[in-house]
N, C-alpha and C positions, 0 to 999 in steps of 0.2 A: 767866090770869095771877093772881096771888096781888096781895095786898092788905094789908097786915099792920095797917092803920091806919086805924078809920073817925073821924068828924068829932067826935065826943066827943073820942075819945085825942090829936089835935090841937088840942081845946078844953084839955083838961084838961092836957098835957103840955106844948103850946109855948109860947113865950113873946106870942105874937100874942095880942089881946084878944078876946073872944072876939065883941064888937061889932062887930070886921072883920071877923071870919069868916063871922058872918051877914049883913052886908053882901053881900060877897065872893060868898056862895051865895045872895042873894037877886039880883043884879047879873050871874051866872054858874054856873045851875045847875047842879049838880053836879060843882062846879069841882075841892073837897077831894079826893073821892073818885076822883075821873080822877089828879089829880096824885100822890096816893098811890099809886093804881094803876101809875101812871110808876116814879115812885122807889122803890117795892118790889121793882119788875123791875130798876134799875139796882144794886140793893141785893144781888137775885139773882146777878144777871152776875159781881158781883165776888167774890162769898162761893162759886161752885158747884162750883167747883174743889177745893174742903179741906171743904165741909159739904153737909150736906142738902139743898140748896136745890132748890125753894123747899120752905121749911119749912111742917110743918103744926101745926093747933092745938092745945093754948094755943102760940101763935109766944114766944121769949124777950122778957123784959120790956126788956133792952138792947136788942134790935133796935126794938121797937115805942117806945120812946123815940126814938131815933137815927134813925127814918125820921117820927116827926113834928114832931123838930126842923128836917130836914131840908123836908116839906112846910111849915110855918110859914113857912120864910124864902120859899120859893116862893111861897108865897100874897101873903109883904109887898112882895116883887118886883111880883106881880098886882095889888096894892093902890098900889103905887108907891112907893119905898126912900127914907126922907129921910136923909142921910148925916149931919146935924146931930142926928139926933134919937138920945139913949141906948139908948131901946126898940128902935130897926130896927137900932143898932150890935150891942145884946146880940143880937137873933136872928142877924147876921151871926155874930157871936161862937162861936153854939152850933151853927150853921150847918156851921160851919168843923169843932168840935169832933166831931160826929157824921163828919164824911166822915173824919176823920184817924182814928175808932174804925172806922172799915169799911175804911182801909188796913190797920189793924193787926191787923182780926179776921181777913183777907183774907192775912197775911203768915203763913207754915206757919211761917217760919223765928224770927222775934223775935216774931212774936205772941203776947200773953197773954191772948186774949181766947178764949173757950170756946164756942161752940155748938154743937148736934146736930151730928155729924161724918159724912161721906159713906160710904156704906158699899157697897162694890159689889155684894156680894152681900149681900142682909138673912139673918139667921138666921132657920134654919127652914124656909129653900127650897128647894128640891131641884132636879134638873137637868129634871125635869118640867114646874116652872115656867117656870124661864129657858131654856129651850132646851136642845137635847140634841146630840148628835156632828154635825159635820160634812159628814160623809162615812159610806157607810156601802157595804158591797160582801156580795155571797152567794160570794164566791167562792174556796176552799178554802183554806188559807194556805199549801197544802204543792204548789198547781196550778203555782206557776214553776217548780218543780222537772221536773214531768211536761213541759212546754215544752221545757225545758232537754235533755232527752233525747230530743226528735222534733224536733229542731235536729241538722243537720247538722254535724260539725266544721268547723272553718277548716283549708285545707288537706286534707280527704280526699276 
C-alpha cells in the first residue's frame, strides 16, 4: 500500500498542533502512519480510474497536502472533536475541502485538477513485456481449403 504522508508532513501541513500528535503517537503508536496508510488507499480508489494511482515518488504536493488534511481531522476525531472549539471546526473545515479536491481530481469530466495520468500502455514497452497474442496455431492458412475438397458434396 502506498503512503503518501509521513508524520512530519502531518506536523507541518495540518491544522492539528503538533502537541496532539505527539500525544496521539505517544498514547497510540504509530497511529499517524496507519491512518495515512488508510486514507492514501481511499485516496487511491477514487483517483485510479483517470491517474496513475497509486502514484510514485516525489507523490504531488496537492495530493500530499489533501491527504494530511484529511489524516489531521482523523487524528482530532482520535483525540476527540470538540464542536465549540474554532481549531477542530477549521480542521473540519479543511477536512471537507481536501475530499471535495479528490471528487473533483476524480471527476474526468469538470475536473481541473491535474495529476500523473493513467497510461495503459507506458512508452517504451513492447508486446514482450506485456504480453504477446493470444492464440497462436502451426497450422497452414490455406489447410481449410484442402479439407474443403476431401469433403464430400451435399447431395452426391
Amino acid at each position: 500500500m502506498s503512503c503518501y504522508v509521513t508524520i512530519e508532513d502531518v506536523r507541518d501541513l495540518g491544522t492539528l498542533p503538533e502537541e496532539d500528535i505527539d500525544q496521539l503517537e505517544a498514547q497510540y503508536p504509530g497511529i499517524t502512519l496507519r491512518l495515512a496508510t488508510k486514507i492514501s488507499g481511499q485516496f487511491d480508489a477514487r483517483l485510479i480510474k483517470r491517474y496513475a494511482a497509486p502514484f510514485q515518488e516525489p507523490y504531488p504536493d496537492s495530493l500530499v497536502d489533501n491527504v494530511a488534511r484529511v489524516v489531521a481531522y482523523r487524528l482530532t476525531l482520535k483525540r476527540g472533536f470538540n464542536p465549540s472549539s474554532e481549531q477542530d471546526q477549521l480542521i473540519k473545515e479543511e477536512k471537507d475541502e481536501a475530499l471535495a479536491w479528490l471528487k473533483e481530481a476524480a471527476d474526468s469530466e469538470k475536473g481541473l485538477i491535474e495529476l500523473p495520468r493513467r497510461q495503459e500502455t507506458p512508452g517504451g514497452s513492447s508486446a514482450i513485456d506485456k504480453g504477446g497474442p493470444f492464440g497462436y496455431s502451426e497450422a497452414n492458412p490455406y489447410l481449410w481449403t484442402d479439407a474443403q475438397a476431401r469433403e464430400p458434396r451435399y447431395g452426391e
